[in-house]
C-alpha positions in Angstrom: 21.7 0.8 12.0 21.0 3.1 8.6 22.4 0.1 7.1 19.9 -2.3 8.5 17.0 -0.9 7.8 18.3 0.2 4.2 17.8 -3.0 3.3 14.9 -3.9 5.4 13.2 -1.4 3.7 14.4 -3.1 0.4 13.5 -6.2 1.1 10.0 -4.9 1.7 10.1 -3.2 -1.4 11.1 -6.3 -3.5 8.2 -8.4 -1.1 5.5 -5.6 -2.1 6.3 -5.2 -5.7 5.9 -9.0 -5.6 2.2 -8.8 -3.7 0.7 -6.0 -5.2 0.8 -7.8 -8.8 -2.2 -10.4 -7.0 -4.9 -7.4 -5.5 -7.8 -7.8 -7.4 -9.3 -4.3 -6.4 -8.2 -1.0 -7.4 -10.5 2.7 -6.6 -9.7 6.2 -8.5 -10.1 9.2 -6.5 -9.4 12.8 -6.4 -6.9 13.1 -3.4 -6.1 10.2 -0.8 -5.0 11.5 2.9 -3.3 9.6 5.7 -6.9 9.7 7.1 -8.0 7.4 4.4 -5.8 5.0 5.1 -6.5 5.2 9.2 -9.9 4.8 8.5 -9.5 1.9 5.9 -7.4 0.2 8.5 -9.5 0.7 10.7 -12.7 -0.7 8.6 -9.8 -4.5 7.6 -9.1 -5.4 11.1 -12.7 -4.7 12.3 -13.7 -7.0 8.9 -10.7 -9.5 9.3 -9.0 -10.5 12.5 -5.9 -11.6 11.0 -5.3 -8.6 10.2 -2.4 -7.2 12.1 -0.7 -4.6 10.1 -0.2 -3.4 6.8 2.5 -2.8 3.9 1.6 0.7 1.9 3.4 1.2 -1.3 2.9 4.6 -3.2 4.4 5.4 -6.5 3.9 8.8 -8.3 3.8 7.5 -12.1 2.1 9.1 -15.3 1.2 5.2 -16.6 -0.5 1.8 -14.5 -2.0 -0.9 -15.9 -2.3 -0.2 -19.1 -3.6 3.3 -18.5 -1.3 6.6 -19.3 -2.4 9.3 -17.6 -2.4 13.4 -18.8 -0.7 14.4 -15.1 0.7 12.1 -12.7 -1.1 10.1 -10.4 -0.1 8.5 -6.7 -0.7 4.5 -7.1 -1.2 3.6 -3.6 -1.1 -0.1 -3.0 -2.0 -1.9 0.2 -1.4 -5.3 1.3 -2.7 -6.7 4.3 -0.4 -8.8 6.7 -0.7 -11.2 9.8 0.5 -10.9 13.2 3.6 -12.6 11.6 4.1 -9.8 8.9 2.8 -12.7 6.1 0.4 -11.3 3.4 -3.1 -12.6 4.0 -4.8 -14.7 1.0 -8.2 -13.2 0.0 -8.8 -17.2 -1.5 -8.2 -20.3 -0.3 -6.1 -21.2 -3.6 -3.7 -18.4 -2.2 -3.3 -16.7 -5.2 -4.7 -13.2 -4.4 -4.2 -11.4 -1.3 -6.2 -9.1 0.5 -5.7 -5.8 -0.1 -6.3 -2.7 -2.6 -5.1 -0.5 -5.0 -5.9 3.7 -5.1 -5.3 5.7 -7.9 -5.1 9.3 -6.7 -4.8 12.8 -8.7 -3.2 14.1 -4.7 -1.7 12.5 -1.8 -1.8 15.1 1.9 1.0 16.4 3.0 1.5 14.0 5.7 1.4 10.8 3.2 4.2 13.3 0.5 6.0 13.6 4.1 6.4 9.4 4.5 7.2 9.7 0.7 10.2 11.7 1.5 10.7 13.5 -1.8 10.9 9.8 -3.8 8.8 8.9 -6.5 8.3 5.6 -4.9 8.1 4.6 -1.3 6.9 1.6 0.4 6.5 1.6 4.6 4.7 -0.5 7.0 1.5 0.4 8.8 0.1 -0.2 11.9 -2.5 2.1 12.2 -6.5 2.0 12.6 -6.5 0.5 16.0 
C-alpha cells in the first residue's frame, strides 16, 4: 500500500509541476494558513461549479520566477480540478488553468505539518465545502 501511493503521490507531483507552469496569477503575502486555503476553496467552488477538488503544491525555495529572495519563501501553488481529478482551463484555448500562485514569508503549523519536514510537498485537497 506505502508503495501505491508513493507513486501516486509522484505522479501527482510530475502532473502539478506540469500545471503550475500555465497559472497566470500569483499573490505575495506575509504568512499563508490552512485557513487561507479553506476559505479560497471555499470562495472557487462557490465561483466555479466544476470545481470539485484541488491539487496544492508548496515548495520552500530562496529563488521563483526570476526573483531570489534574502530568506526563504513557501511557493504555494494551486490548481483547480474537476469531479474527474482533470485540471480546469481558465480559456477556452486550454492553455491556462485555473488556479493561483502564493508567495509566503510563513506557512501555519498545520500546512508545515502536510509538508512533513520536505522542502517540497504536493497533496490533494478537498476542502471548502
Amino acid at each position: 500500500m506505502k508503495d501505491i501511493l508513493g507513486k501516486v503521490n509522484k505522479t501527482i507531483d510530475v502532473i502539478t509541476d506540469a500545471m503550475v507552469e500555465q497559472i497566470p496569477s500569483e499573490n505575495e503575502v506575509k504568512e499563508y494558513c490552512y485557513s487561507d486555503l479553506n476559505s479560497y476553496a471555499k470562495k472557487m467552488i462557490l465561483d466555479d461549479d466544476r470545481i470539485k477538488r484541488f491539487t496544492v503544491a508548496i515548495e520552500k525555495t530562496t529563488e521563483f520566477s526570476g526573483k531570489v529572495y534574502a530568506n526563504e519563501r513557501f511557493i504555494i501553488r494551486i490548481v483547480m480540478l474537476d469531479e474527474e481529478g482533470r485540471p480546469i482551463y481558465a480559456d477556452a484555448k486550454g492553455e491556462n488553468y485555473v488556479g493561483t500562485t502564493i508567495i509566503a514569508e510563513a506557512i501555519d503549523a498545520k500546512l508545515k505539518e502536510k509538508m512533513s519536514g520536505q522542502s517540497k510537498k504536493t497533496f490533494a485537497y478537498r476542502g471548502g465545502k
